[in-house]
N, C-alpha and C positions, 0 to 999 in steps of 0.2 A: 504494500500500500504506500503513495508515495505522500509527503507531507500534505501539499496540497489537499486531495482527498481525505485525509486525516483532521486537518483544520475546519471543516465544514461539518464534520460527525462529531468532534467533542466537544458536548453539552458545557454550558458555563457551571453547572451545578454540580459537576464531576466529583468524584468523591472517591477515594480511599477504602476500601475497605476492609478488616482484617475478622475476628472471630469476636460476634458480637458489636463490633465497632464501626462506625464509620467516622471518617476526616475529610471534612471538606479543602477544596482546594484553593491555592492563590491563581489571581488571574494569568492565561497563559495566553501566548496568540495564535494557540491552535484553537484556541475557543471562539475567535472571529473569523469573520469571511478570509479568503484565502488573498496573497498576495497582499495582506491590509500593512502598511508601515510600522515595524517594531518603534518605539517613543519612549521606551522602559528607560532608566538610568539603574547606575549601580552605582554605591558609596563604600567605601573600604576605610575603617579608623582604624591606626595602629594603636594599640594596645600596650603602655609601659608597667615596666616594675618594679618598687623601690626597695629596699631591702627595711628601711625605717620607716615606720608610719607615717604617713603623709594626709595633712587634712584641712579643708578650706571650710569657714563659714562665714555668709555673706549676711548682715542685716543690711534691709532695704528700709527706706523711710516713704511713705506715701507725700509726704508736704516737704521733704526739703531741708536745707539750710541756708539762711539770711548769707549771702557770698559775701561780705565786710565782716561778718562775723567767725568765719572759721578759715577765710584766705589768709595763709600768714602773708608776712611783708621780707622781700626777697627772696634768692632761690639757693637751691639744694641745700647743704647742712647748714649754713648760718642765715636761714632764716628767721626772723622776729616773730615771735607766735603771737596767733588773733587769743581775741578774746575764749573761742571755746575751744584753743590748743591750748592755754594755759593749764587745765588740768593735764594736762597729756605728756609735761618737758623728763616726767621721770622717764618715759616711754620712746623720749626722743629718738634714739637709734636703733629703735625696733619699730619704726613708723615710717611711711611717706603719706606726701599730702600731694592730690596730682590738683591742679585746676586747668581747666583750657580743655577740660574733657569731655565728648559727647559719645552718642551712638548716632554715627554718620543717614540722615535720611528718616530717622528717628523723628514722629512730632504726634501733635494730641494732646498734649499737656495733659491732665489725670489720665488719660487714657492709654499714655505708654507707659503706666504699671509694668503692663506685661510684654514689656522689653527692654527691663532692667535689666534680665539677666538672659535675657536671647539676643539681645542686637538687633531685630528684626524688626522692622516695620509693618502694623497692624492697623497702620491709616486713622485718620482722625475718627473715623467713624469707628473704630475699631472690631472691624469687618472682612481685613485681611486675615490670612493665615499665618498663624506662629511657629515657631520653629522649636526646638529644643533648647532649655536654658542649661547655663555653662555649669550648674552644679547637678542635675541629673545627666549631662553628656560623662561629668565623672563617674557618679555613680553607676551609671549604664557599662560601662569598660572598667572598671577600677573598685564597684561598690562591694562584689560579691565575699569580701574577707571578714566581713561582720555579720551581726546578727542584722541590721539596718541598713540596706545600701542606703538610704539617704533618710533624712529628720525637714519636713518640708511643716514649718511651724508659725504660727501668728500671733499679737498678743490680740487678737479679735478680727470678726468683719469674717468675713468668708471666701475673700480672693486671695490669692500670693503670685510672686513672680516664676513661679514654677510650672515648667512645661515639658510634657512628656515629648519624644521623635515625632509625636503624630500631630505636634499644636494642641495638644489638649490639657487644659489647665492643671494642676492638681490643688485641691482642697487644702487649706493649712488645719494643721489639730492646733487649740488655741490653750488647751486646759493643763496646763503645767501639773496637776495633782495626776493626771488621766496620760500625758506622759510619763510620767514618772514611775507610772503604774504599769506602764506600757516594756519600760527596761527593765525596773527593778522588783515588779511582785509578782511570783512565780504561783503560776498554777497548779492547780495537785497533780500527782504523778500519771492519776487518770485523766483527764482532762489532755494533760501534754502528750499522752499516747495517741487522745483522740484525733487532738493537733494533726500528727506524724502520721495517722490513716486516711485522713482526709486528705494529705498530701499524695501519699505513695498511690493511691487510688488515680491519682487522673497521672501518675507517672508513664504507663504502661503503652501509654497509645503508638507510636511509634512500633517497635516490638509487634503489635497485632496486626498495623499494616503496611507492615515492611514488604511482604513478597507484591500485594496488589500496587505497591511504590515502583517497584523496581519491572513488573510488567508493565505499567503505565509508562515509565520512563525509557523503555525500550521501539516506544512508536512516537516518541517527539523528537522532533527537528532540535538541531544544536544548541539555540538560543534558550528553546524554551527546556530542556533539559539542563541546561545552567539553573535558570532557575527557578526552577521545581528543585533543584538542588540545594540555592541559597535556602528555598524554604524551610525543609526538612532541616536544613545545620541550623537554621532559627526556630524552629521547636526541640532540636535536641538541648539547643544551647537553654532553652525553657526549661527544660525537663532537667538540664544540669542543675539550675538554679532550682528547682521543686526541691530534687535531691538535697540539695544544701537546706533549703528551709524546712526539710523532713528532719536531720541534723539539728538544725539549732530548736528546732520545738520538741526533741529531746530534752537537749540540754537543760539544766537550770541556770538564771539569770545572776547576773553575779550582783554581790553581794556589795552595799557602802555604807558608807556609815554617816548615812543622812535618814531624816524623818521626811514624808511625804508631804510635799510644799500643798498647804491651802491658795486656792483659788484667790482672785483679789475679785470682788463683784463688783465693786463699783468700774464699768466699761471704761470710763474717762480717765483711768488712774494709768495714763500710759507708761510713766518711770516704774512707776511700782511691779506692772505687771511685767515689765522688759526685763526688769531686774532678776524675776522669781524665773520664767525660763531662762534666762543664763545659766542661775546655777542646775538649773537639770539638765544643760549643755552643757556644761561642766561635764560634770558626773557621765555624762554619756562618752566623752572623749576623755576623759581619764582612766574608762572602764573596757574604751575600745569598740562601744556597744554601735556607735557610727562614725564615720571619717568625714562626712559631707552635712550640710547641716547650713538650713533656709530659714532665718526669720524673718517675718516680716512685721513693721510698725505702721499701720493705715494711718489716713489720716481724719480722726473722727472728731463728730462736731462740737463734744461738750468741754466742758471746763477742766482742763487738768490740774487737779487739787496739790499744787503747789505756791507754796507763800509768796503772795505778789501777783499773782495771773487771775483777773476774775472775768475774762471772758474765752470763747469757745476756742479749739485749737485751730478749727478749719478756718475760723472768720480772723485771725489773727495771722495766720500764712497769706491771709488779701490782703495784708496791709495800707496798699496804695502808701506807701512811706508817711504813714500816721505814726507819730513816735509813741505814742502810749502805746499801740497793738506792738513798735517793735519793742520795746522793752518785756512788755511781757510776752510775747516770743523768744526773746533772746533767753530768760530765764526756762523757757522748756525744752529747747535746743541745747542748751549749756549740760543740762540735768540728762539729756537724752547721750550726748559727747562723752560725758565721763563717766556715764555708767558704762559704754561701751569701754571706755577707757579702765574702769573698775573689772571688766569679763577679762581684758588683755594682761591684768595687770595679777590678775589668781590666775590665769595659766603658768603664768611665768614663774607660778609659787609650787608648780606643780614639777617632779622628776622623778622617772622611772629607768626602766634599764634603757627604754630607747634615747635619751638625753630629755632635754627639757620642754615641755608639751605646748609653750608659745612657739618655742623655734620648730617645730612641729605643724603648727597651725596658721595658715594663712589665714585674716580675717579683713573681711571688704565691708566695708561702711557705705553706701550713698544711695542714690535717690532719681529716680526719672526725671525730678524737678530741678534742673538751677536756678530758678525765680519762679515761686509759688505764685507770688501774687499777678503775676502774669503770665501762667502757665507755661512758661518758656522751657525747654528740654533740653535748651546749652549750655554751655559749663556746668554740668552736673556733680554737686560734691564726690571726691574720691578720696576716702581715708584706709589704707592698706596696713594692715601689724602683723608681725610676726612672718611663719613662714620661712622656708627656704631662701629668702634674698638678700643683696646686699641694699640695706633699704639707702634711700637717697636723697631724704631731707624732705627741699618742696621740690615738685618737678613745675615746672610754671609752662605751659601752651600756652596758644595764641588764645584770645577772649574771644575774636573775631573769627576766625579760621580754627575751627576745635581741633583738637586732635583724635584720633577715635580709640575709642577706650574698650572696641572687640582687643585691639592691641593686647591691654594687660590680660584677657582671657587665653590668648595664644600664649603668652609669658609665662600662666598659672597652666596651661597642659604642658606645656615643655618642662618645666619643673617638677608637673608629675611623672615621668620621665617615657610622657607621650608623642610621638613620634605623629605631629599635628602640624602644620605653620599658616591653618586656616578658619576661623570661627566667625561664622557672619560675615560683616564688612572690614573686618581685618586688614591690615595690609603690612605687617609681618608681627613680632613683639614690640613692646613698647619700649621705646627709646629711655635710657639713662635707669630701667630696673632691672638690674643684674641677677641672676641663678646664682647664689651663695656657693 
């Protein structure tokens, strides 16, 4: 039977079959009319491996940081620190501060959230299609060594900058006690068996339609026998990972020597609540339990219960250069700075056999917004700690002409010692932040 003939007889609803089972199939272009144009693409990530633990986590801020208030004054190490780096001079040479940074083509103002951390453009209408953001592309190649490839977290609200290969969002868990509960409080020993059959149970498929695989793939033409190929290596590779989380839901959860943080109810309490997941991100990377790790700060509209601020945080990011709204903005940005600055500063208290868990830890700071009150999405705050590099003070860009800041995510896979030189609008690493 020659291809041709064959592309007009096989059904789009083709299907696998094995004993008991059946697997549907990915699309093939024996499934369409004959002679129809292959359009397919294939993507190939290399894959590194570090011998020390390696681990990035990025907080996003929904509204921003005032740019006079956290741009220092000159560049690389002898920069004058702003107002909310003054908490931060003990931290100084485990910090860079970038300014002049955007995501190149990037705009929407609130609506590029969610292309903090993918570079991609989703249109003002926010109606384009999203890409993969830069801490699930690690966990996707780099996550499977833990019990969590990735920690995709909120201190509220129900959106995050996290986005699966396929654009599709993922949900933030927001309840620091129901994290916590999530690494550290183990199920009974029935229960975690039940885990482990629930998993081994959809293990098998493969295995049942292996031979109806391999007759199917003896009457397609080259291309589409490639990939029917890639397919099946992307359900084994599924099925690798089942195996692994069959594995850890054995396991019991390890053990710290913390109590289960209570919830803060009050929504508006945004320091307080950023505060309390920290430390179960702590805990989660001192224990190993994840490498990769997404918080996100919305930007919500009541009053953040701090001395001095007695209006909303959203109506205070519109400023319109009202000096009352910046002051007490500047007091919840200051508060928001140095608790970040407080998470960087207990890692660095932290040392196990792999050496010390900031240097360890890449962590990224900023924001879709470089001017909230004008929705503007250039120069977008960038505060970088720890990690792998030789950090570089301020790096200062152009205000006018950004620099794109895919850059630093090609910088952080190369560091993870991924064989990448391309993420979004990239156009190679970022100038002047060196691999340690």
């Amino acid at each position: 039977m020659t291809e041709f003939n064959f592309q007009r007889r096989l059904h789009r609803r083709t299907v696998v079959r094995g004993t008991g089972v059946a697997m549907s199939l990915p699309w093939l272009s024996a499934m369409r009319s004959a002679f129809a144009k292959d359009t397919s693409g294939r993507n190939a990530s290399g894959k590194g491996s570090t011998q020390r633990p390696q681990r990035f986590v990025a907080v996003t801020m929904g509204l921003g940081l005032v740019s006079e208030n956290w741009m220092p004054e000159g560049e690389g190490k002898q920069y004058a620190p702003s107002l909310y780096l003054k908490s931060l001079q003990d931290l100084r040479e485990r910090i860079t501060v970038v300014s002049g940074a955007s995501h190149p083509g990037v705009n929407g103002g609130h609506r590029a959230e969610a292309s903090i951390l993918t570079a991609a453009s989703v249109g003002s209408g926010g109606l384009g299609v999203n890409s993969i953001s830069i801490d699930q592309y690690l966990a996707k190649h780099l996550g499977d060594e833990t019990r969590f490839p990735s920690l995709v977290l909120g201190t509220g609200g129900s959106t995050s900058p996290c986005y699966t290969d396929s654009g599709a969002m993922i949900s933030p868990l927001t309840s620091p006690s129901r994290l916590f509960a999530e690494l550290f409080v183990n199920e009974s020993p029935k229960e975690r068996a039940k885990q482990a059959d629930r998993v081994r149970q959809g293990r098998s498929i493969m295995d049942l339609v292996a031979e109806d695989a391999k007759s199917l793939a003896r009457k397609l033409g080259g291309g589409d026998r490639d990939r029917l190929e890639e397919y099946f290596n992307s359900v084994r590779q599924l099925e690798k990972r089942m195996q692994q989380s069959e594995n850890w839901a054995i396991k019991t959860k390890p053990k710290v020597d913390a109590k289960q943080p209570v919830d803060i109810r009050n929504p508006n309490d945004l320091v307080g609540r950023f505060k309390t997941m920290c430390d179960v991100i702590q805990l989660a990377l001192q224990t190993d339990s994840t490498r990769f790790v997404t918080l996100h700060l919305p930007g919500g509209g009541g009053v953040v219960p701090l001395e001095g601020v007695g209006e909303g945080y959203h109506s205070l990011s519109h400023h319109g250069r009202d000096e009352t709204k910046l002051e007490q903005l500047a007091i919840v940005e200051q508060a928001v700075v140095a608790q970040w600055g407080d998470f960087l500063r207990n890692l660095s208290l932290h040392d196990d056999d792999n050496g010390n868990l900031l240097d360890q830890t890449t962590s990224l700071l900023t924001s879709n917004l470089g001017n909230a009150s004008n929705h503007s999405n250039k120069n977008m705050p960038v505060l970088i700690g720890g990690g792998g590099f030789k950090h570089a003070g301020h790096l200062a860009f152009s205000q006018k002409e950004n620099y794109p800041l895919p850059n630093f995510f090609v910088s952080l896979l190369q560091q993870f010692g991924m064989e990448v030189d391309q993420f979004a609008t990239s156009t190679g690493v970022m100038d002047g932040l060196e691999i340690a």
